[in-house]
C-alpha positions in Angstrom: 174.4 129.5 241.5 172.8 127.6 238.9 174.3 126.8 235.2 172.6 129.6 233.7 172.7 132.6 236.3 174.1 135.7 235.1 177.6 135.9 237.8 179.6 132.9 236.8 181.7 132.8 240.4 184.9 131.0 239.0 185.7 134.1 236.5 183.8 136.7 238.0 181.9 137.7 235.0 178.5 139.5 234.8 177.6 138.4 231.3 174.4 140.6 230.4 176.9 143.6 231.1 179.8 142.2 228.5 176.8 141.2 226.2 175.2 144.9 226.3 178.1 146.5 225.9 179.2 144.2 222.5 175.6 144.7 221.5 176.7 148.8 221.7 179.9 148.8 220.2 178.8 146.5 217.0 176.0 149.4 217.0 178.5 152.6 217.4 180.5 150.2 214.6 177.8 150.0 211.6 176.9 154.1 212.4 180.3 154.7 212.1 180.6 152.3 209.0 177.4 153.8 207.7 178.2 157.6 208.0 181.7 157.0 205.9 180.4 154.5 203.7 177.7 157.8 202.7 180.6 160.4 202.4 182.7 157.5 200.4 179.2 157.0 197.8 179.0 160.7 197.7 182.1 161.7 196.5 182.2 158.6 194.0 178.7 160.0 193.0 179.9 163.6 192.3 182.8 162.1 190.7 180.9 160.2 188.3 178.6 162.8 187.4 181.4 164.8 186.3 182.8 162.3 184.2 180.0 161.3 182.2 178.5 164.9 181.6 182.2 165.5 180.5 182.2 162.8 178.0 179.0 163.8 177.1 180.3 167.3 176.5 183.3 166.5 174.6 181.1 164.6 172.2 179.4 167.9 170.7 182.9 169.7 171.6 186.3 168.8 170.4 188.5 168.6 173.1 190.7 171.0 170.9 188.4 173.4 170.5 187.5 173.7 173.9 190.7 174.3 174.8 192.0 176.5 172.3 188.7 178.5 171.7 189.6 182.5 172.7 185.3 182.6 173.2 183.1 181.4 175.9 179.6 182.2 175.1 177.6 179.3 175.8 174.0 181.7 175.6 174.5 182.8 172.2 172.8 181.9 169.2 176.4 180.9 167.8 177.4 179.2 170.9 181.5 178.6 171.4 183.4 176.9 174.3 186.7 178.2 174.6 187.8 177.6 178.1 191.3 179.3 177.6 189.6 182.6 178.2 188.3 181.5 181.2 191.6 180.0 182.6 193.8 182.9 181.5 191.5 185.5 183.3 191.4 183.4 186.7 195.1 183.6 186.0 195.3 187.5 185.9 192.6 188.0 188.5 194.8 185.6 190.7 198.2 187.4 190.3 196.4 190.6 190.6 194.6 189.4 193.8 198.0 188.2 195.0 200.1 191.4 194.7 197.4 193.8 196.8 197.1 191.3 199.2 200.7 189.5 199.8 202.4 193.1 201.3 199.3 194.4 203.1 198.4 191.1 204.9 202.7 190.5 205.3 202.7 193.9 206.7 198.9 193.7 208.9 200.8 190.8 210.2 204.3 192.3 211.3 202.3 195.4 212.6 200.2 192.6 215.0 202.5 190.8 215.8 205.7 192.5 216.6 204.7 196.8 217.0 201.4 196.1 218.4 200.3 196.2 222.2 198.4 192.9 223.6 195.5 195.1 224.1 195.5 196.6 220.4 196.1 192.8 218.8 193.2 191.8 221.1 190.6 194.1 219.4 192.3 193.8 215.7 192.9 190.1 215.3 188.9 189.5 216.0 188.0 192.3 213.2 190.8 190.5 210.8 188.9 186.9 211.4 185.5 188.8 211.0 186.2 189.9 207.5 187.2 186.6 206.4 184.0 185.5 206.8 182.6 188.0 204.5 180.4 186.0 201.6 182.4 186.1 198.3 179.0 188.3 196.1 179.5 190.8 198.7 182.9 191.8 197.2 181.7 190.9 194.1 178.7 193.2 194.0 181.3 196.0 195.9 183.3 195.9 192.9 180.4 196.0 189.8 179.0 199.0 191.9 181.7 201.0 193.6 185.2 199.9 192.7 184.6 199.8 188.5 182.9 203.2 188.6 185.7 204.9 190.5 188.8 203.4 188.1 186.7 204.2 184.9 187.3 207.7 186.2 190.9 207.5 185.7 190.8 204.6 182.8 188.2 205.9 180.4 187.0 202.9 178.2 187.3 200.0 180.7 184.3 197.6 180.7 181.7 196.9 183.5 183.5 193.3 183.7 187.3 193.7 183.8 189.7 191.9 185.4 191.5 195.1 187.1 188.7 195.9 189.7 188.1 192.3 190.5 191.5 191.8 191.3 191.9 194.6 193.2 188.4 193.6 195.1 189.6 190.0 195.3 193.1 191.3 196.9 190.9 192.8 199.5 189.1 189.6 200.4 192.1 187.7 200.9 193.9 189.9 203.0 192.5 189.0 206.0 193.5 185.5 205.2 197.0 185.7 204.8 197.2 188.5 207.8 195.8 186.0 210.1 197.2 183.0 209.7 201.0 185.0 209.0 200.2 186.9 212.7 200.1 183.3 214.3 203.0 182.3 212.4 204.9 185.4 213.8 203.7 185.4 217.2 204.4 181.5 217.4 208.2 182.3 216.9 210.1 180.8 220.1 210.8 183.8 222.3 214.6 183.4 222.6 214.9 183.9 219.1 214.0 187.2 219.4 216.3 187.8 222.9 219.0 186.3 220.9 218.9 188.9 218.6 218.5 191.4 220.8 221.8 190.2 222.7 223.7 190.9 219.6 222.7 194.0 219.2 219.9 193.7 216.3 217.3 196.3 216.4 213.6 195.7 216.1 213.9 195.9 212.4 216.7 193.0 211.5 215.2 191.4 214.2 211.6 191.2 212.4 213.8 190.8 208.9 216.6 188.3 209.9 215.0 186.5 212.6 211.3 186.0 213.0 210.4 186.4 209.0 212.6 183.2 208.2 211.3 181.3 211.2 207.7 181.7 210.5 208.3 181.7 206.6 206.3 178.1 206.5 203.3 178.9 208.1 203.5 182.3 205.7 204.0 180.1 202.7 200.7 178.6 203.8 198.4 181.6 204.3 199.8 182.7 200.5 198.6 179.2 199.5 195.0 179.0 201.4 195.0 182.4 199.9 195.6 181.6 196.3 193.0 178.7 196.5 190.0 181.1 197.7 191.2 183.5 194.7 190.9 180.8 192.6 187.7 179.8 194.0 
């Protein structure tokens, strides 16, 4: 072999194989580098954008105003910023969102996961994930047309826009949420929990209450938070 073949005999290396395959990884690297260095400028972009349009905002609004203002009518003639009203009806529309759909999701889940038969969870669980997936102006436009109508039937005088059938519409939405991801919680409960408590004589019942409830109470305690978050949303 000559000094500048390819195969150097003594180490056995094929050179234009360890120099393509540098050339690729350095190649894979500055991709790589490039796609998170986008996502990075992105973020820092949306970032800024909200700060100075902020400080931009605060300059024609006092900061006291805005947040102590009870009006938010930024259309008007007379046009007021008052983003406590805003806040304190995400607020109720949250906690009302959160007591419809806390015990019927709790209780979808128990029902799936502890009373039903393989084959019923098979064709239930599917349905549960489909309606997650509902957009949110389908609810919203479900509410304004259907659910608002029907309570001003019982509560004469309540508005078009009212926090009671949004709510109750938004409970709805994210009931699939914390039914799904509380039924793998419950069904991921080790087995000889439950035969424990069946040794000792527990029925189904304390066993659901005593045992399995407190065992999968994390991964509850996260469906009520992803919950909250798309209510807030």
């Amino acid at each position: 072999m000559t000094a500048d073949a390819p195969f150097d005999i003594a180490t056995g290396d094929w050179r234009p194989k360890r120099d393509r395959a540098r050339l690729i990884q350095s190649i894979i690297r500055f991709i790589c580098g490039a796609f998170a260095a986008v996502s990075v400028l992105t973020t820092l972009g949306i970032i800024s954008t909200l700060i100075f349009q902020a400080f931009e905002f605060l300059q024609e609004v006092p900061l006291s105003q805005y947040l102590t203002d009870t009006q938010w009518t930024p259309l008007f003639s007379s046009k007021q910023f008052g983003i406590f009203v805003l806040v304190s009806a995400t607020v109720m529309i949250t906690i009302i969102s959160i007591l419809v759909a806390l015990p019927l999701g709790l209780l979808a889940a128990i029902c799936l996961s502890e009373y039903a038969s393989p084959n019923v969870r098979r064709i239930l669980k599917p349905i549960l994930e489909i309606l997650a997936g509902v957009p949110t102006v389908v609810y919203g436009y479900f509410a304004l047309l259907t659910v608002t109508p029907f309570l001003q039937t019982f509560v004469p005088g309540l508005q078009g826009f009212n926090s009671l059938s949004a709510g109750l519409v938004l409970g709805v939405m994210i009931t699939p949420f914390v039914a799904s991801l509380s039924e793998d919680a419950l069904y991921s409960v080790p087995r000889s929990l439950k035969d424990g408590a069946y040794a000792l004589g527990a029925t189904k019942r304390e066993t659901v209450t005593s045992v399995v409830l407190p065992a999968a109470l994390s991964g509850i305690v996260a469906s009520v938070i992803l919950a909250v978050s798309r209510a807030i949303g």
